[in-house]
Wavefront OBJ file of the C-alpha trace (Angstrom):
o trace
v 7.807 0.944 -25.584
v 9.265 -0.533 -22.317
v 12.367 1.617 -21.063
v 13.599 -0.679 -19.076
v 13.628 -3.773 -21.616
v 12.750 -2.644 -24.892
v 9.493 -4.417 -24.910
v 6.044 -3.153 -26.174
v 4.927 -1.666 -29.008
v 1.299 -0.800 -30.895
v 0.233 -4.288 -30.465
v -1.354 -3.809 -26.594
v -5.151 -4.669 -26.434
v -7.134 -3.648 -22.787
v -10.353 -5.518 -22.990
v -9.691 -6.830 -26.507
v -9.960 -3.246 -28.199
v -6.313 -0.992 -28.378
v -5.649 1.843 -25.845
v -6.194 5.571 -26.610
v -2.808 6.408 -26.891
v -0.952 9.937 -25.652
v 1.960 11.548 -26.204
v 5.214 9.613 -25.282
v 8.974 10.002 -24.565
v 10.690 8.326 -27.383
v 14.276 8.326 -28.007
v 16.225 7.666 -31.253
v 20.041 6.844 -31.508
v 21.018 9.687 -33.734
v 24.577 10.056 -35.594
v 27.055 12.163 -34.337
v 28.189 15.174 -36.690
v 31.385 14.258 -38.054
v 34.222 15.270 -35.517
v 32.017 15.847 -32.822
v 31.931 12.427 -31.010
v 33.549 9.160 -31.824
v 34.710 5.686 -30.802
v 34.223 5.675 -26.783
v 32.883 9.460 -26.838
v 29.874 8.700 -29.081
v 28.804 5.213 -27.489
v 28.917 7.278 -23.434
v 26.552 9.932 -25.194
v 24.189 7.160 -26.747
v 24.066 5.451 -23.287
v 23.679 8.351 -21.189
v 20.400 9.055 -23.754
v 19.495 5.828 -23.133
v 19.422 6.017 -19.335
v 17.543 9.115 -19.769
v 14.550 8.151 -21.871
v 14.376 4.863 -19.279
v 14.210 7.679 -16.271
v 11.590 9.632 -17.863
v 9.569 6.792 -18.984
v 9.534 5.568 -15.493
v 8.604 8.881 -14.332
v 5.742 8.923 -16.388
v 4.925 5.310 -15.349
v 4.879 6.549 -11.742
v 2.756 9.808 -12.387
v -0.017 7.602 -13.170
v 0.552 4.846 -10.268
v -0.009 7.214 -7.992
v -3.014 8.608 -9.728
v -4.214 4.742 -9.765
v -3.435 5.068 -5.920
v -5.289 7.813 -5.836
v -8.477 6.721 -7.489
v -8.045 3.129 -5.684
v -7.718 4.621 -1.841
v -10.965 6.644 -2.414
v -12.956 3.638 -3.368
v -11.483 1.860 -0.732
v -10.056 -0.893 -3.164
v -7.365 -3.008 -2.260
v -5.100 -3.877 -4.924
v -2.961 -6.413 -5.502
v 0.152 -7.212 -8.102
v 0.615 -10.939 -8.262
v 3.939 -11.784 -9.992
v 6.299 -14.325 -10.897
v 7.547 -16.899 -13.256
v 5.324 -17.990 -16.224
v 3.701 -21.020 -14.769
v 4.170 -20.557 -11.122
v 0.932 -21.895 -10.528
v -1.170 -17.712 -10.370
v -4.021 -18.085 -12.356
v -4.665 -21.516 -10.571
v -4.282 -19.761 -7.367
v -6.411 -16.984 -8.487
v -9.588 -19.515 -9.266
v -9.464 -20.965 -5.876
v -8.974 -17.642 -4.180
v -12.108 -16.428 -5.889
v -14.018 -19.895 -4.856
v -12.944 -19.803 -1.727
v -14.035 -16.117 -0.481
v -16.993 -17.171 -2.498
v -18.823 -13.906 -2.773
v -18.070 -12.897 0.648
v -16.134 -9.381 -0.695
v -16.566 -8.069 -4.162
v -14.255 -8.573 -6.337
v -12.384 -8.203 -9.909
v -9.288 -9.068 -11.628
v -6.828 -7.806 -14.196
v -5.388 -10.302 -16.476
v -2.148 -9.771 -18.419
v -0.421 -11.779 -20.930
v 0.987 -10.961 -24.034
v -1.853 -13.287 -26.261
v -5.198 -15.166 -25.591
v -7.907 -14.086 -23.020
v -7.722 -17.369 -21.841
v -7.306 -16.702 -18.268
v -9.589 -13.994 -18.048
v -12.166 -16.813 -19.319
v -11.221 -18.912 -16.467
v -11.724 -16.194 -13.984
v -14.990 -15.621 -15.413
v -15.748 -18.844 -14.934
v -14.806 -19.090 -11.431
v -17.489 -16.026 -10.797
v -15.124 -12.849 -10.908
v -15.676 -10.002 -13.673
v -11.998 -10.055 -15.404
v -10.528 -7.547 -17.977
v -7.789 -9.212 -19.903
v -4.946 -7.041 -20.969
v -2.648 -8.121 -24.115
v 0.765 -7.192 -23.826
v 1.563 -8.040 -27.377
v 5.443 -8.089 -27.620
v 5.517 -6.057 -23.972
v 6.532 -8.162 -20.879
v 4.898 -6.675 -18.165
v 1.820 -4.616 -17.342
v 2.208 -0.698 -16.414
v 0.668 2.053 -14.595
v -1.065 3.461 -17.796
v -2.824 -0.045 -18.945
v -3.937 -0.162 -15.225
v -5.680 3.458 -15.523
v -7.548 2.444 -18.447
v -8.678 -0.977 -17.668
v -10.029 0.535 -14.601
v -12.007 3.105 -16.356
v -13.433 -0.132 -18.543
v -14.810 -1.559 -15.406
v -17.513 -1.486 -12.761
v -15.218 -1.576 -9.635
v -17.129 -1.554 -6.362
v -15.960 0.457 -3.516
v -14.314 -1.420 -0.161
v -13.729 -4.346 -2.753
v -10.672 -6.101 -3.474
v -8.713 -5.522 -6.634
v -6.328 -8.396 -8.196
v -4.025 -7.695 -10.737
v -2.740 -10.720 -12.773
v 0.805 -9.845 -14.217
v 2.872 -10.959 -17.222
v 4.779 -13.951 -16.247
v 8.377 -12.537 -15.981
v 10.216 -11.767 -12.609
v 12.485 -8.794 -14.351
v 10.707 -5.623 -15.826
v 7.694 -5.830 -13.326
v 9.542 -5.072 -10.454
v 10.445 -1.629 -11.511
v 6.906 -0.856 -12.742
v 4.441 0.228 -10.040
v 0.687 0.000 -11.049
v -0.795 2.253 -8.006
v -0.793 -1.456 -5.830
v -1.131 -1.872 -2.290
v 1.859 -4.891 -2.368
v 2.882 -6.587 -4.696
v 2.582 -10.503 -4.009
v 5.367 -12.636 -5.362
v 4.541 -16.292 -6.318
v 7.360 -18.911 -6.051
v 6.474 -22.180 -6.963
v 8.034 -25.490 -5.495
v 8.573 -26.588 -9.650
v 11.932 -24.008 -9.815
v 14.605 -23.819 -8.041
v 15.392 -22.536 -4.589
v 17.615 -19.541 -6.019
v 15.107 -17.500 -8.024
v 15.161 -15.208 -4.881
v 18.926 -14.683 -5.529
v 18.948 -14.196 -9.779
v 15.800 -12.341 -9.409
v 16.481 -10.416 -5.933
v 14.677 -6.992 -7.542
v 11.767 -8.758 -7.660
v 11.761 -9.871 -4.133
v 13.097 -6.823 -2.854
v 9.805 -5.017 -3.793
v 7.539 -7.683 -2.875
v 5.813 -7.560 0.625
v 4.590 -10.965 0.624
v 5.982 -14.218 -1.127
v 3.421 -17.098 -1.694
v 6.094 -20.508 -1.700
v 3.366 -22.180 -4.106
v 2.725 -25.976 -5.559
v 3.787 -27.060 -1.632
v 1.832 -30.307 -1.876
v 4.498 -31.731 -4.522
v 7.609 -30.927 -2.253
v 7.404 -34.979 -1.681
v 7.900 -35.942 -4.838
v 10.511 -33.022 -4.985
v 14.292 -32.292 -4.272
v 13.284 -28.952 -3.370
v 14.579 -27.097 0.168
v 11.583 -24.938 1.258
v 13.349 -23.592 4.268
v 16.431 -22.463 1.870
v 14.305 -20.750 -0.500
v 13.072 -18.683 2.318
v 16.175 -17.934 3.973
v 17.028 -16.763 0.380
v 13.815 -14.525 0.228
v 14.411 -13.050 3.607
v 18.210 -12.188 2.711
v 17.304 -10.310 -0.132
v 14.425 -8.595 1.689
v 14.250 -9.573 5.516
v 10.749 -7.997 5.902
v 8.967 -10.203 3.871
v 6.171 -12.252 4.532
v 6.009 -15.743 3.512
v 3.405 -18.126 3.697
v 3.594 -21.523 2.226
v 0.395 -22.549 0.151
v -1.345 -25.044 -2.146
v -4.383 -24.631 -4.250
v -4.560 -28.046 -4.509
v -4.453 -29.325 -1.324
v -5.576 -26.279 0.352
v -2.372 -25.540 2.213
v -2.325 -21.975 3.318
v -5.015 -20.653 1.577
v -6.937 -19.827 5.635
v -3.779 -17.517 6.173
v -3.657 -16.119 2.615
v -7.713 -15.412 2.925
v -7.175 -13.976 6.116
v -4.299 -11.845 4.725
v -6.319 -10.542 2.074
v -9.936 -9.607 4.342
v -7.551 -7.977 6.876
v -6.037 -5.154 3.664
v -9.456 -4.972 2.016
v -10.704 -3.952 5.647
v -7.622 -1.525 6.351
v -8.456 -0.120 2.973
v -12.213 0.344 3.607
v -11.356 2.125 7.030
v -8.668 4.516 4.684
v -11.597 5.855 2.732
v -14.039 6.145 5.292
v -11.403 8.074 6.948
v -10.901 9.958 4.069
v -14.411 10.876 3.479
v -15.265 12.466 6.508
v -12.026 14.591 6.443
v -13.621 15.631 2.849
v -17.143 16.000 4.386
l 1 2 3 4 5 6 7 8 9 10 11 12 13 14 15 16 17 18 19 20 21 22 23 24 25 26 27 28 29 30 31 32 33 34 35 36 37 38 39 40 41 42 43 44 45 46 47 48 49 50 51 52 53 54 55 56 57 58 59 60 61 62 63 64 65 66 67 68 69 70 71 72 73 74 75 76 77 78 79 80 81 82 83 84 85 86 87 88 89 90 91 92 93 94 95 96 97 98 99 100 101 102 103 104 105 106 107 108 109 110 111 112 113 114 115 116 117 118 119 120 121 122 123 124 125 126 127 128 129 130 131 132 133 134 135 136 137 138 139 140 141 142 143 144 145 146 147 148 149 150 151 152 153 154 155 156 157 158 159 160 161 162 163 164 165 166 167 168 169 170 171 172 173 174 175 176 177 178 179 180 181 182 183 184 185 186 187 188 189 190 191 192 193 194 195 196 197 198 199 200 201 202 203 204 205 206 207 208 209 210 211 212 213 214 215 216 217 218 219 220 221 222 223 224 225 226 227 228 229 230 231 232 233 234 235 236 237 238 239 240 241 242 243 244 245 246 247 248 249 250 251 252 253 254 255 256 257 258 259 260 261 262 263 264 265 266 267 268 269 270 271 272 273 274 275 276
């Protein structure tokens, strides 16, 4: 179960098949002994339990992103959280990311939605090995599902690592998966202000892709404000403005992307011969 949202549940599947499943920190609302705590008393106590659980859960969460960290930097794999609104245009991004590097790195992807594998399929299609993880009732991906969908697949080192989130711009912010950035994807289709209802998000983002830019004709839609927006709630992020359609962008996303995977490569050489 999600601390942060109450999401989640037995009903997550990793590669169609459910997770091996550890101990957990669970928490349960108990009644107070008569005379002990009542009225505002008793509802502090059941909120100050509740803030606890969601700490330790997120500890947890963390202990194994940084294992995935871990395991990622000595394969030299750079990974990547793509997030954002349920259609904002990812998994159509994705496809032409995948055709356009066109076997030039090697690659794989994480899907996660809560039902279907259809995305994974289209990945597949577009040439990529994809693991699709369902969320069930959960609304996000976390650092656990990463560790064992990784251990389900044949990840090549100095390769390139993209994760596919759960279309939501709340709980994923305050999960990290063991990522190199996370990638937010704001599409032309919503409005200008997401940056400013959803500024968690943006604050832990380290790149925003301003997506679907070939329809801002046909749009009243102020690109330049929904940067400014971006860039007040986190002034150090990147922005490029890109279109899988018309190909907008997608040189300085590519270019982006080959200049991490190589960083990350470098990393683990690095970090072999200090082993050696």
């Amino acid at each position: 179960m999600c601390g942060t949202c109450g999401c989640g549940g037995r009903d997550v599947l990793i590669g169609g098949k459910r997770p091996v499943r550890g101990s957990g920190v669970l928490s349960f609302r108990k009644p107070a002994p008569a005379g002990v705590e009542t009225g505002h008393d008793q509802e502090s106590t059941a909120q100050l339990r509740i803030i606890q659980v969601e700490r330790d859960l997120l500890a947890k969460n963390n202990e194994y992103a940084n294992a995935n960290r871990c395991q990622l930097a000595g394969q030299g794999i750079f990974a990547l959280n793509l997030v954002s609104s349920p259609g904002s245009g990812k998994t159509t991004l994705l496809v032409k990311t995948i055709t356009e590097l066109n076997g030039a790195l090697p690659l794989a992807v994480i899907e996660g939605d809560q039902q279907t594998e259809n995305d994974a399929a289209r990945i597949r299609a577009a040439g990529a090995p994809a693991l699709q993880i369902n969320t069930g009732k959960g609304c996000h991906l976390d650092a656990r599902m990463i560790a064992q969908a990784m251990q389900r697949m044949d990840l090549q080192e100095d390769s390139l690592l993209l994760i596919e989130n759960v279309g939501n711009l709340v709980c994923p912010a305050g999960f990290d998966l063991g990522e190199a950035h996370k990638v937010v994807i704001l599409s032309v289709t919503e409005g200008e202000d997401k940056p400013l209802k959803y500024p968690d998000m943006f604050r832990a983002a380290d790149l925003m892709l301003l997506n679907k830019c070939d329809l801002l004709p046909y749009l009243e839609f102020d690109a330049g404000l929904a940067v400014e927006y971006a860039q007040r709630i986190n002034p150090d992020l990147r922005v490029i403005r890109i279109s899988a359609k018309s190909g907008e962008g997608m040189a300085e996303w590519l270019d982006w992307i080959r200049a991490g995977c190589t960083k990350t490569a470098q990393g683990r050489q690095r970090l072999a011969q200090t082993l050696e």
